[in-house]
N, CA, C and O of each residue as an XYZ file, in Angstrom:
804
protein
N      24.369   -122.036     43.894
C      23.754   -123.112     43.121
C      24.162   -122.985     41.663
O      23.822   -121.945     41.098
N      24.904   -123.976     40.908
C      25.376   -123.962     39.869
C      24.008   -124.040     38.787
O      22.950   -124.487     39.229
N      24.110   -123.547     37.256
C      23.296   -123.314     36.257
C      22.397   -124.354     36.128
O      22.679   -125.180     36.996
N      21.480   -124.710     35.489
C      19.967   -125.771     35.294
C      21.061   -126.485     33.842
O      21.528   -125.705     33.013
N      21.262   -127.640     33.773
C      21.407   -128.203     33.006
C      20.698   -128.803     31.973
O      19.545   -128.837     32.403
N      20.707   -129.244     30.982
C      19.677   -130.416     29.731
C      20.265   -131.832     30.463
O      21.307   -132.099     31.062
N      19.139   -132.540     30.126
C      19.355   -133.814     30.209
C      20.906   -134.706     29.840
O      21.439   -135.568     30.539
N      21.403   -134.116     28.422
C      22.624   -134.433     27.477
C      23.408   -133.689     28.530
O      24.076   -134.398     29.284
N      23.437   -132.566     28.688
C      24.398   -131.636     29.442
C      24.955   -132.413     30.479
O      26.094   -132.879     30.503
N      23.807   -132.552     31.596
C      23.956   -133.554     32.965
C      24.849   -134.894     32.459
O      26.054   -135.080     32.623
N      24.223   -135.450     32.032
C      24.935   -136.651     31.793
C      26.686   -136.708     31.117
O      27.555   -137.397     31.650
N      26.885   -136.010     30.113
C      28.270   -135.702     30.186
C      28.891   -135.059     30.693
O      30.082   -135.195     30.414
N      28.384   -133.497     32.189
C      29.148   -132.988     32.891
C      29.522   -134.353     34.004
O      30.640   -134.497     34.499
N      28.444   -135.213     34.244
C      28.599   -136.337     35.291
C      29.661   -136.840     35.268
O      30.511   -136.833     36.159
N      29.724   -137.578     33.699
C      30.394   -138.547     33.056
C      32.080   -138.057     33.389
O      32.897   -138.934     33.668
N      32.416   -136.875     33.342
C      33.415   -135.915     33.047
C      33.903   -135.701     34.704
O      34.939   -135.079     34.940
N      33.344   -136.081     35.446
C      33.395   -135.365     36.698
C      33.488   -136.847     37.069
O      34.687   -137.066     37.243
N      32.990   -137.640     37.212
C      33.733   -139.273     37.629
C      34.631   -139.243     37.006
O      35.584   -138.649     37.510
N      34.797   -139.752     35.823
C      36.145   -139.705     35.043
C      37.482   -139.306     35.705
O      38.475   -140.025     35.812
N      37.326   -137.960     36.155
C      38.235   -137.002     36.439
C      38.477   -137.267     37.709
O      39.638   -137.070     38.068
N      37.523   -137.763     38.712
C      37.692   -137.801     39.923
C      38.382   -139.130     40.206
O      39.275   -139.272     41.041
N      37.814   -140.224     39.323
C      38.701   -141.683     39.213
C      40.026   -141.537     39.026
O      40.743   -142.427     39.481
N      40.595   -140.499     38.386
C      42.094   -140.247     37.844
C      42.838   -139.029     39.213
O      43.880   -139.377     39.767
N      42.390   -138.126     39.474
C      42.531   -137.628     40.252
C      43.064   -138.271     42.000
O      44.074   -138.002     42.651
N      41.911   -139.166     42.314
C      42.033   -139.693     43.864
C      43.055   -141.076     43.460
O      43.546   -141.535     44.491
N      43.341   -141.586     42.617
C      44.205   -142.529     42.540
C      45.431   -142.252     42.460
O      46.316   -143.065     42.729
N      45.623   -141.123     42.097
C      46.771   -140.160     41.605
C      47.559   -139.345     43.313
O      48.687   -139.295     43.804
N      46.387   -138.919     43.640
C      46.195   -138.302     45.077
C      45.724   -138.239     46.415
O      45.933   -137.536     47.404
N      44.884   -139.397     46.053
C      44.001   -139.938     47.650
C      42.917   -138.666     48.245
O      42.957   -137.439     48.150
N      42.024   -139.556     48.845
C      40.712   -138.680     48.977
C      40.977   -137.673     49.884
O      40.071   -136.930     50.259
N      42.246   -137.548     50.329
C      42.710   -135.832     50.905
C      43.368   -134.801     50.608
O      43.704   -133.772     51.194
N      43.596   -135.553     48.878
C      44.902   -134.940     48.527
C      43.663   -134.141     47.340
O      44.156   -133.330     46.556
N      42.734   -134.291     47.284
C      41.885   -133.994     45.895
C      40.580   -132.831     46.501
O      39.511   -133.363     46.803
N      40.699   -131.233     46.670
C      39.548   -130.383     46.654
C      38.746   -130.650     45.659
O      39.024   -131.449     44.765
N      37.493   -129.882     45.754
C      36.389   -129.957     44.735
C      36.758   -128.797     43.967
O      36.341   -128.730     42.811
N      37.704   -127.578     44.577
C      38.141   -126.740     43.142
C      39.321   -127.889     42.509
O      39.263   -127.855     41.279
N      40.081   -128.615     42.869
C      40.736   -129.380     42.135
C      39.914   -130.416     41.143
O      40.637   -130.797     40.221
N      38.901   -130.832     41.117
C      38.225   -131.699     40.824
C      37.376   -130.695     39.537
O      37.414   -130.956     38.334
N      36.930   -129.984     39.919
C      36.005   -129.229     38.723
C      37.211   -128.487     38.143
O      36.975   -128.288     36.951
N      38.572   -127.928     38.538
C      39.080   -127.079     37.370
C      39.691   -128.829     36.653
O      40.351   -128.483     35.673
N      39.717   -129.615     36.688
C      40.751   -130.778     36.143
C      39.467   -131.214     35.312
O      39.617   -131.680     34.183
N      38.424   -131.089     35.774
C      37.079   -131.678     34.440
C      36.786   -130.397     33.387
O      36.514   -130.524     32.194
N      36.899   -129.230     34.070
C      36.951   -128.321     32.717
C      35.533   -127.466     33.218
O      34.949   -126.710     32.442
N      35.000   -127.741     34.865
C      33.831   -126.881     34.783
C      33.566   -126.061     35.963
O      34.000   -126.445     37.050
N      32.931   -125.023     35.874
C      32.558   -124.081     36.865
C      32.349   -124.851     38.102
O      31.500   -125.741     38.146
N      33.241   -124.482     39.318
C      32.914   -124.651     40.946
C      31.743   -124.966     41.035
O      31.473   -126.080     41.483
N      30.640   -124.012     40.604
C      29.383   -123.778     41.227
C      28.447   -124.990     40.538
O      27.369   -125.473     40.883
N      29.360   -125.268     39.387
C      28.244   -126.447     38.783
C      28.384   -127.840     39.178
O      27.777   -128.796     38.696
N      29.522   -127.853     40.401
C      29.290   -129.219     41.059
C      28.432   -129.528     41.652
O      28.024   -130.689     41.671
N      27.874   -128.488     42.363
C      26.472   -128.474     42.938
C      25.235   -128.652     42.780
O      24.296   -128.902     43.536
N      25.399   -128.434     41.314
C      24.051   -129.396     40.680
C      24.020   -130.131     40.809
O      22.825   -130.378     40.649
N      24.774   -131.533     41.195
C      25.125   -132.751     41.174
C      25.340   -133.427     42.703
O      24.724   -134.337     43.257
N      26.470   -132.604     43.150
C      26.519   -133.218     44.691
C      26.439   -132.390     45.815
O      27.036   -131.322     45.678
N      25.785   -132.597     47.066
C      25.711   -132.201     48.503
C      27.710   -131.359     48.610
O      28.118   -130.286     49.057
N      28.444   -132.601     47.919
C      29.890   -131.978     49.036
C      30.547   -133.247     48.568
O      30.041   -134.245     48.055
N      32.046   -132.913     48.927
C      32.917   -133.875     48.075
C      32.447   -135.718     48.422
O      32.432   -136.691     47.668
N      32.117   -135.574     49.871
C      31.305   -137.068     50.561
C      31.029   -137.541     49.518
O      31.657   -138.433     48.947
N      29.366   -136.619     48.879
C      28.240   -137.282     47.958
C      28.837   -137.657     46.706
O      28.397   -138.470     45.894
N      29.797   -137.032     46.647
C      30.587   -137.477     44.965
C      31.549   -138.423     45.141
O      32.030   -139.048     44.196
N      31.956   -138.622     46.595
C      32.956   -139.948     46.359
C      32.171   -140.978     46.759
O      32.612   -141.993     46.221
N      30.879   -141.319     47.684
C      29.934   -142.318     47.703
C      28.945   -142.594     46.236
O      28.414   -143.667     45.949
N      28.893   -141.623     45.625
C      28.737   -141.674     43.934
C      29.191   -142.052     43.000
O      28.593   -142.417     41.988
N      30.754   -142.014     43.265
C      32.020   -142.683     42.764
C      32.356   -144.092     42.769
O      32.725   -144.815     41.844
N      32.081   -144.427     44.448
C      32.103   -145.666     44.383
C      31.137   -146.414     43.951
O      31.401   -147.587     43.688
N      29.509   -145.813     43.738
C      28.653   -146.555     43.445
C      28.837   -146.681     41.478
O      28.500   -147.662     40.815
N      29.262   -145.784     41.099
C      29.292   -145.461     39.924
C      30.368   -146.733     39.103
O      30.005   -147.377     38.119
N      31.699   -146.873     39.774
C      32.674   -147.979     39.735
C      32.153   -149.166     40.337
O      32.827   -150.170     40.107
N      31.475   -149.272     40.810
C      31.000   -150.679     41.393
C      29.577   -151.225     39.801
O      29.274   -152.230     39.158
N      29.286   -150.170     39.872
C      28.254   -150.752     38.861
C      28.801   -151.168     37.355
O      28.367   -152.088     36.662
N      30.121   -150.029     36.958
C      30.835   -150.721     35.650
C      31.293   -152.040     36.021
O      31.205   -152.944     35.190
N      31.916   -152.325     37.514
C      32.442   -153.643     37.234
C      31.690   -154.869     37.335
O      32.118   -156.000     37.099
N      30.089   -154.418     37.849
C      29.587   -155.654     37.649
C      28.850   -155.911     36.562
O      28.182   -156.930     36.384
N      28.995   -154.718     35.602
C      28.532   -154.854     34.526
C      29.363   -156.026     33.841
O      28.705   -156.961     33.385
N      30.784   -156.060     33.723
C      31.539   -156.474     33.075
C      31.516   -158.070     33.750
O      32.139   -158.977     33.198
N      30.717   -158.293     35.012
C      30.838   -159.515     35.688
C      29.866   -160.044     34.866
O      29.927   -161.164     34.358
N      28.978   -159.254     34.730
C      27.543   -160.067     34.213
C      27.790   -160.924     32.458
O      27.380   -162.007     32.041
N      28.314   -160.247     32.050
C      29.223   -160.473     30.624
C      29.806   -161.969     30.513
O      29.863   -162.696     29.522
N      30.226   -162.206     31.853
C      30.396   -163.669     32.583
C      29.726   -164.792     32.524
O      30.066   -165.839     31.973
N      28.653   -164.527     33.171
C      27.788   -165.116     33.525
C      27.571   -166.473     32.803
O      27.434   -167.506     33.459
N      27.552   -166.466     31.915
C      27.123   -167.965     31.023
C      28.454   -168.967     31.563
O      28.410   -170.195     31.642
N      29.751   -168.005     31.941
C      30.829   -168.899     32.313
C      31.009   -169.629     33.159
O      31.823   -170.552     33.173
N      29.815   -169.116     34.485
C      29.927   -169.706     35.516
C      29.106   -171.306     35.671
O      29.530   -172.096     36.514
N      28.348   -171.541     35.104
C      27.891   -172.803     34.980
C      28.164   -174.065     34.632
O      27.489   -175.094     34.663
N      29.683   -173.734     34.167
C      30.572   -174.945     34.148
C      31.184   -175.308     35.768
O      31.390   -176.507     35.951
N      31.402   -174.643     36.612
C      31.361   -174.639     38.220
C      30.983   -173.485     38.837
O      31.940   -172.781     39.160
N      29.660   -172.957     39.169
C      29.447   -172.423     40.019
C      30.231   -171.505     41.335
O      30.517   -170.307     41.324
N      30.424   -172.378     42.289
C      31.652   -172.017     43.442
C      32.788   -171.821     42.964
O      33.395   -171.013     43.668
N      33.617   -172.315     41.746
C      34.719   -171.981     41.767
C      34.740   -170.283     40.879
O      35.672   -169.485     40.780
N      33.292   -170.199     40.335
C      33.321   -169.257     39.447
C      33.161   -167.803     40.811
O      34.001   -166.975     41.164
N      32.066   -167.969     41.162
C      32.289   -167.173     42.506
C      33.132   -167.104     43.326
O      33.189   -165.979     43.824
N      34.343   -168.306     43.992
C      35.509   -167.650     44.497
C      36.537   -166.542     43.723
O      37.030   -165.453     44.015
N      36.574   -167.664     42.317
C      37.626   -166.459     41.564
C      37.076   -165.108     41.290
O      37.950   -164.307     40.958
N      35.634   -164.540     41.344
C      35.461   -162.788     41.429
C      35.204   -162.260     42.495
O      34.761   -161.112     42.525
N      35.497   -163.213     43.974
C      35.899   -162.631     45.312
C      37.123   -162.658     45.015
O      37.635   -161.727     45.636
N      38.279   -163.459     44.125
C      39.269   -163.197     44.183
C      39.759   -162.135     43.151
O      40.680   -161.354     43.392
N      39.375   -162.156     42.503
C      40.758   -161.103     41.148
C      39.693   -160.291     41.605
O      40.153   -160.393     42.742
N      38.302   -159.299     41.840
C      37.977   -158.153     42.287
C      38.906   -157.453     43.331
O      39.328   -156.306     43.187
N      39.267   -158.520     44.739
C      40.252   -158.459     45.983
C      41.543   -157.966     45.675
O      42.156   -157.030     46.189
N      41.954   -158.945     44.508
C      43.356   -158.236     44.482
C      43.536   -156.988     43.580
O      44.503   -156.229     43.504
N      42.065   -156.967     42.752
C      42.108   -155.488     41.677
C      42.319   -154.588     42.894
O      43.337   -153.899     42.846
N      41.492   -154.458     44.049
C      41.873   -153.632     44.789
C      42.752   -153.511     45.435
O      42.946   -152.382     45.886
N      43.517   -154.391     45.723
C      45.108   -154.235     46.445
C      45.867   -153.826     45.578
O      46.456   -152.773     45.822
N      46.034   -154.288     44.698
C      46.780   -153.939     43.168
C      46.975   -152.302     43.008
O      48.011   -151.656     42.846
N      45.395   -151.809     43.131
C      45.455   -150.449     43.200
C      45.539   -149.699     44.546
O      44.968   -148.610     44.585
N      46.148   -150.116     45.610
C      45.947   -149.833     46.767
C      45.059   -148.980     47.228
O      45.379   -148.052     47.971
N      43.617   -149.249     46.762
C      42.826   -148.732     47.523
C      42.437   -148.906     49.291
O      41.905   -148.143     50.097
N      42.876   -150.000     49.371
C      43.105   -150.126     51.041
C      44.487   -150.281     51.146
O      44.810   -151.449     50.934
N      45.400   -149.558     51.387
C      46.730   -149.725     51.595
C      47.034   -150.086     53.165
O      47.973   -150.841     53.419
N      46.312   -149.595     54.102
C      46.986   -149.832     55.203
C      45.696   -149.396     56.086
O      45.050   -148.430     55.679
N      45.261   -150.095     57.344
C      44.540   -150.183     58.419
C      44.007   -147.611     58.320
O      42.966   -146.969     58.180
N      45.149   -147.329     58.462
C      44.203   -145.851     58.728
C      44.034   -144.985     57.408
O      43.873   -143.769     57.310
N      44.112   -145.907     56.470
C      44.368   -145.044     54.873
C      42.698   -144.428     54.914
O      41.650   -144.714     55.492
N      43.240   -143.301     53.812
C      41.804   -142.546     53.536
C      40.489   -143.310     52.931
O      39.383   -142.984     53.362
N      40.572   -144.011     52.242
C      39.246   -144.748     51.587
C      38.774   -145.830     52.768
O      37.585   -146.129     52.882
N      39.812   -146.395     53.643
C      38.893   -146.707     55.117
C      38.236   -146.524     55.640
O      37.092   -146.944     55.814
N      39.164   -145.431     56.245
C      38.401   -143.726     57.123
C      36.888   -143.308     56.610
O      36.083   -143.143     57.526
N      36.395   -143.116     55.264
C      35.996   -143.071     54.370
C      34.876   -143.951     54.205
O      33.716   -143.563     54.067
N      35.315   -145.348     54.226
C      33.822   -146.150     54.345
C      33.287   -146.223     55.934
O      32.096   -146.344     56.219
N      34.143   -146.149     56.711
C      33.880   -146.209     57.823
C      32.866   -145.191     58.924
O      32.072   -145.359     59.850
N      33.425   -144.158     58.210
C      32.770   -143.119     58.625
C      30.937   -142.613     57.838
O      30.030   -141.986     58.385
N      31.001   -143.241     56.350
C      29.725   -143.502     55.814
C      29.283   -144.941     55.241
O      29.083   -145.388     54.111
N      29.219   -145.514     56.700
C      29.115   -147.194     56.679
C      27.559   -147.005     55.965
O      27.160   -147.569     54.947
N      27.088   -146.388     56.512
C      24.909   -146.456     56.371
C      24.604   -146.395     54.875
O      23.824   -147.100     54.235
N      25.574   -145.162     54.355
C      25.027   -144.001     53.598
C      25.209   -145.057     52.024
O      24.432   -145.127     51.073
N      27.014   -146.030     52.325
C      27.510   -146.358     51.049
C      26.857   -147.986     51.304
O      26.989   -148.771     50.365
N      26.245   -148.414     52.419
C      25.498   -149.790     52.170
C      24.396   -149.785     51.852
O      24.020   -150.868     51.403
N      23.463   -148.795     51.892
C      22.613   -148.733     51.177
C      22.417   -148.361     49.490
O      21.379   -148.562     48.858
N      23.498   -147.856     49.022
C      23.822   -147.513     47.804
C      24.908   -148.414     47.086
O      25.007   -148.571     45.869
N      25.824   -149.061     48.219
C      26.313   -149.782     47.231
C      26.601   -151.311     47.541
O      27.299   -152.013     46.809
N      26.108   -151.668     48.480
C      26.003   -153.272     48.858
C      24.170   -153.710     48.256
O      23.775   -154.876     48.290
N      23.628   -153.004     47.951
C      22.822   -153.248     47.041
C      22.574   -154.177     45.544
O      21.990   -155.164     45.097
N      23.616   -152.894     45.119
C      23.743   -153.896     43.918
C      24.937   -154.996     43.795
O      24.940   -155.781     42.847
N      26.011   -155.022     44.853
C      26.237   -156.510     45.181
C      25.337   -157.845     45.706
O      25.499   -159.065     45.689
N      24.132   -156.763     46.256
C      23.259   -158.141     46.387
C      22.604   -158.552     45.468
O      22.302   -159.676     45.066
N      22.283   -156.968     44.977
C      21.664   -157.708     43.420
C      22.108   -158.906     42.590
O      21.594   -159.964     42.227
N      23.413   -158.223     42.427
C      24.058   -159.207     41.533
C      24.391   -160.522     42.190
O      24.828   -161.445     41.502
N      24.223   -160.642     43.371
C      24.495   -162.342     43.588
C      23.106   -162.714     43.156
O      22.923   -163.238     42.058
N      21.996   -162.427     44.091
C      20.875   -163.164     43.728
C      20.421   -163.148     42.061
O      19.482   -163.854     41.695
N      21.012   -162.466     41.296
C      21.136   -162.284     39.530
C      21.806   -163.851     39.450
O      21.054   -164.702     38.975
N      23.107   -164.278     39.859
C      23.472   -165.313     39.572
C      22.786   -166.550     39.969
O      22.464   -167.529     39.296
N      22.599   -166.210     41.541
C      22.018   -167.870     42.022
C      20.398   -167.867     41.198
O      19.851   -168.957     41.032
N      19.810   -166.782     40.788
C      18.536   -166.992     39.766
C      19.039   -168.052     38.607
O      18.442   -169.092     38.330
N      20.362   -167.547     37.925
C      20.346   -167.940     36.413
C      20.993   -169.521     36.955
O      20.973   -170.440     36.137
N      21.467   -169.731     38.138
C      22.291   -170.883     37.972
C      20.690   -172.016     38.420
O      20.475   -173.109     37.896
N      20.053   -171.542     39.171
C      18.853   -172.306     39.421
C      18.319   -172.409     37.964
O      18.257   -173.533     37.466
N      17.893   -171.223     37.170
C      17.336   -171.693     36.375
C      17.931   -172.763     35.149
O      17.133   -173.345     34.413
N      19.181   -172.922     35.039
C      19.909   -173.713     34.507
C      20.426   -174.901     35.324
O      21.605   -175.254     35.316
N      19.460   -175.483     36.023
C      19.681   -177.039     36.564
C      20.768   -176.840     37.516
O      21.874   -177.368     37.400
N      20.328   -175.867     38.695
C      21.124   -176.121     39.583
C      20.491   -175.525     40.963
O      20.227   -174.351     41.222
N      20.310   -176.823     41.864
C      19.837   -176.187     43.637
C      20.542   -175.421     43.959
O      21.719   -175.679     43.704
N      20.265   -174.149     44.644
C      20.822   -172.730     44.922
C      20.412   -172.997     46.748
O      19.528   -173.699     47.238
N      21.168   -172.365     47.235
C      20.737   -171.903     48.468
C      22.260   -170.707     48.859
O      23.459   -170.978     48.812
N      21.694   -169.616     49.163
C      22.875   -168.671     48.866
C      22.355   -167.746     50.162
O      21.190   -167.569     50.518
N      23.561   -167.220     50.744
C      23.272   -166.556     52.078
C      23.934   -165.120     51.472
O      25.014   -164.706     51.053
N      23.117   -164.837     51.612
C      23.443   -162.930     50.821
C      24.591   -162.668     51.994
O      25.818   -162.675     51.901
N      23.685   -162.423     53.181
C      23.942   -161.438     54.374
C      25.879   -162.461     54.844
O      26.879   -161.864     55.242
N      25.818   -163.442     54.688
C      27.158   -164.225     54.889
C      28.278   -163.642     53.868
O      29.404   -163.306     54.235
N      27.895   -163.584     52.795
C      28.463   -162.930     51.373
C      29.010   -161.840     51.558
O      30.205   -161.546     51.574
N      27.505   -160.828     51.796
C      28.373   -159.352     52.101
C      28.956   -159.084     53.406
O      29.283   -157.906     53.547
N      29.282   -160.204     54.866
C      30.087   -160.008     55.456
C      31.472   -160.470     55.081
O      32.567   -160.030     55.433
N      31.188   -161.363     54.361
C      32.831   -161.866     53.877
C      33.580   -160.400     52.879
O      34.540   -159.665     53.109
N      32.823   -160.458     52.009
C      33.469   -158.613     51.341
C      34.003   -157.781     52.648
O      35.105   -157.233     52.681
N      33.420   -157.777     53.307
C      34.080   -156.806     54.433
C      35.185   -157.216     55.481
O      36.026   -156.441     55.937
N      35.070   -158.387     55.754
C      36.065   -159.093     55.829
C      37.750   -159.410     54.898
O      38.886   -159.613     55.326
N      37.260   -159.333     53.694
C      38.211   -159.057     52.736
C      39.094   -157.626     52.989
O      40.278   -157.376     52.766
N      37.781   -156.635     53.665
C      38.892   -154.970     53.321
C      39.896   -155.223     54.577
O      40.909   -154.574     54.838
N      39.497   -156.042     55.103
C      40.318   -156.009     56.637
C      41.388   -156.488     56.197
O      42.375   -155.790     56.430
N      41.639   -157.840     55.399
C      42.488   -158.427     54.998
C      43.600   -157.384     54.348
O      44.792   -157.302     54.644
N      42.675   -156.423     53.138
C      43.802   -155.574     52.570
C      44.063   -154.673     53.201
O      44.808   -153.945     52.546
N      43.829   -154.211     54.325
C      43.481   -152.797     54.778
C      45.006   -153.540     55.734
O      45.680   -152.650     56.254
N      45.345   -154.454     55.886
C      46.502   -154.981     57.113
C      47.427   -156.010     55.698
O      48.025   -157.049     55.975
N      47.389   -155.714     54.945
C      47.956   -156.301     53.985
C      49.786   -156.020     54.279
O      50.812   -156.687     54.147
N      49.473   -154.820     54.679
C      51.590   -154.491     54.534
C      52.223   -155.170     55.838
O      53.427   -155.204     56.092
N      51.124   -155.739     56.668
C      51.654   -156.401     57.919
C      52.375   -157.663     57.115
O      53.557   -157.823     57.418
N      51.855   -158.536     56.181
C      51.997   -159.947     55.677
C      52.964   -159.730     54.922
O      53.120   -158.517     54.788
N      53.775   -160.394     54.298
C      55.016   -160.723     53.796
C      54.424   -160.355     51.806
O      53.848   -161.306     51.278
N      54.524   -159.665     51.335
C      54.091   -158.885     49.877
C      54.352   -160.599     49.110
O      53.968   -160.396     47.958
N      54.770   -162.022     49.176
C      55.254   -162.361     48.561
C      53.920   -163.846     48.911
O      53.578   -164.594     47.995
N      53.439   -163.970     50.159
C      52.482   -164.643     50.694
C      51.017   -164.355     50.427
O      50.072   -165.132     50.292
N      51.085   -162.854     50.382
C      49.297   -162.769     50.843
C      48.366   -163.387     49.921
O      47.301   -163.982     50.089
N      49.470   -162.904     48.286
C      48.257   -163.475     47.430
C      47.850   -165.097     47.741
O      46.717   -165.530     47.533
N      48.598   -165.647     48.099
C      48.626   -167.493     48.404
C      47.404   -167.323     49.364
O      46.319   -167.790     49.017
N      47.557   -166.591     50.711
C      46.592   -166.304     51.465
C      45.398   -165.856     51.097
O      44.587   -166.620     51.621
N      44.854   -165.066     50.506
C      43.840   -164.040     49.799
C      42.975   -165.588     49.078
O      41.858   -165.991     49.403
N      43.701   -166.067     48.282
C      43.251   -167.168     47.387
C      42.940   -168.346     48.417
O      41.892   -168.927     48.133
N      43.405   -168.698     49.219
C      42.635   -169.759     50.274
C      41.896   -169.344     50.988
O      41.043   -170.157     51.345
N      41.771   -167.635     51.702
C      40.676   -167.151     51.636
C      38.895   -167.198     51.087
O      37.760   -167.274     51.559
N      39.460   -167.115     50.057
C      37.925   -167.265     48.866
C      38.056   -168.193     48.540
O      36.998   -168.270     47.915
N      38.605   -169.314     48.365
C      38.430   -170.987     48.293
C      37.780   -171.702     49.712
O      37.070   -172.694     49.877
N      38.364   -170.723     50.631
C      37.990   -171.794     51.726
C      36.436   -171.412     52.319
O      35.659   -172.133     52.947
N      36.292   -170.045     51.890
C      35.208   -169.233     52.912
C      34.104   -169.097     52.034
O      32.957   -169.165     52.475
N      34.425   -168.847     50.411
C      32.826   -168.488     49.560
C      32.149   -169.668     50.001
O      31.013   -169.579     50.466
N      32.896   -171.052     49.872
C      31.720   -172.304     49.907
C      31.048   -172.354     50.950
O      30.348   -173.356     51.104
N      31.043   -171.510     51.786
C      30.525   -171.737     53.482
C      28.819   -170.837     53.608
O      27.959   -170.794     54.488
N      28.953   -170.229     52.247
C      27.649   -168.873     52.357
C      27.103   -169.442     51.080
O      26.014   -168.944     50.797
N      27.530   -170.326     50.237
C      27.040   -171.005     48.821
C      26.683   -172.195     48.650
O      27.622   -172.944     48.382
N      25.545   -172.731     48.708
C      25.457   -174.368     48.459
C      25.293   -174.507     46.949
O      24.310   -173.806     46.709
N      25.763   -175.079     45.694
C      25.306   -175.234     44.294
C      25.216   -176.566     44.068
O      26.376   -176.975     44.105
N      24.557   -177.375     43.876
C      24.111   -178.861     43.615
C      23.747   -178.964     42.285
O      22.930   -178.119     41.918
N      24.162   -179.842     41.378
C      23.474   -179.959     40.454
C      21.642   -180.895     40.315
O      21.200   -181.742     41.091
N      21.145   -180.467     39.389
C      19.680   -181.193     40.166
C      19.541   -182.827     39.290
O      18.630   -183.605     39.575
């Protein structure tokens, strides 16, 4: 069991240890990266990962929750934008989120590691991190209702289409590198409006 930390302490060994692990698994993929690789590349004692996580699992389902929450921070920042169209504002951050992740090949191919990976902690990372994707939709269809607009929004349709999306990238190298984006984009044009009704009132 690694040392008792301060409050300040915790929070920048954390900070330091995502950081590192974001640069690390992109660099190397979630098989290519030990937890002695991970704590000597942040600068801290083995034993003090353990203050923090169960095992490399809890720190990469931490990881992703940790990156999911900066980027919807940066969605929310948005927000006032979307009320000039609604649906089109929600297809385009099913879309450029989709291709941020192809871009970075986090799903490169049907048996890649970050698959394997959600697949194997389907329970653990939907309760931690399809959460605050739901949050954040029902955050929007709140503000767009409260700004003169009928909402009727199907969460559970929403977060099957996201998963639907990894399939898309996860078989991406099957499709022609020069098509998909054309595809990807009629994707979320054709399918967000099907889980979104926005009316003006």
């Amino acid at each position: 069991m690694g040392r008792a930390f301060t409050d300040a302490e915790r929070s920048a060994v954390q900070e330091k240890l995502r950081r590192t692990g974001l640069k690390l698994f992109a660099e190397k993929g979630i098989r290519g990266v030990s937890i002695r690789d991970l704590t000597a590349a942040a600068g801290i004692a083995q034993g003090g990962f353990y203050s923090f996580y169960q095992d490399k699992n809890d720190f990469l389902t931490d990881l992703i929750a940790f990156r999911v929450r900066e980027k919807l921070a940066l969605l929310r920042l948005k927000t006032p934008e979307s009320l000039q169209n609604p649906l089109e504002f929600l297809s385009n951050v099913f879309y450029s989120e989709g291709m941020h992740l192809k871009d970075n090949q986090i799903f490169n191919n049907i048996v890649s590691d970050t698959l394997i990976f959600f697949c194997d902690r389907e329970t653990e990372i939907q309760d931690r991190v399809s959460q605050l994707y739901r949050d954040y939709l029902k955050e929007l269809a709140t503000y767009w209702s409260d700004n003169g607009y009928t909402v009727l929004l199907d969460t559970d349709g929403l977060m099957n289409l996201i998963r639907a999306a990894a399939i898309l990238f996860s078989n991406a190298s099957l499709l022609d590198a020069s098509c998909f984006e054309t595809i990807y984009r009629q994707f979320c044009d054709t399918e967000v409006p099907l889980f979104v009704k926005v009316t003006p009132r």
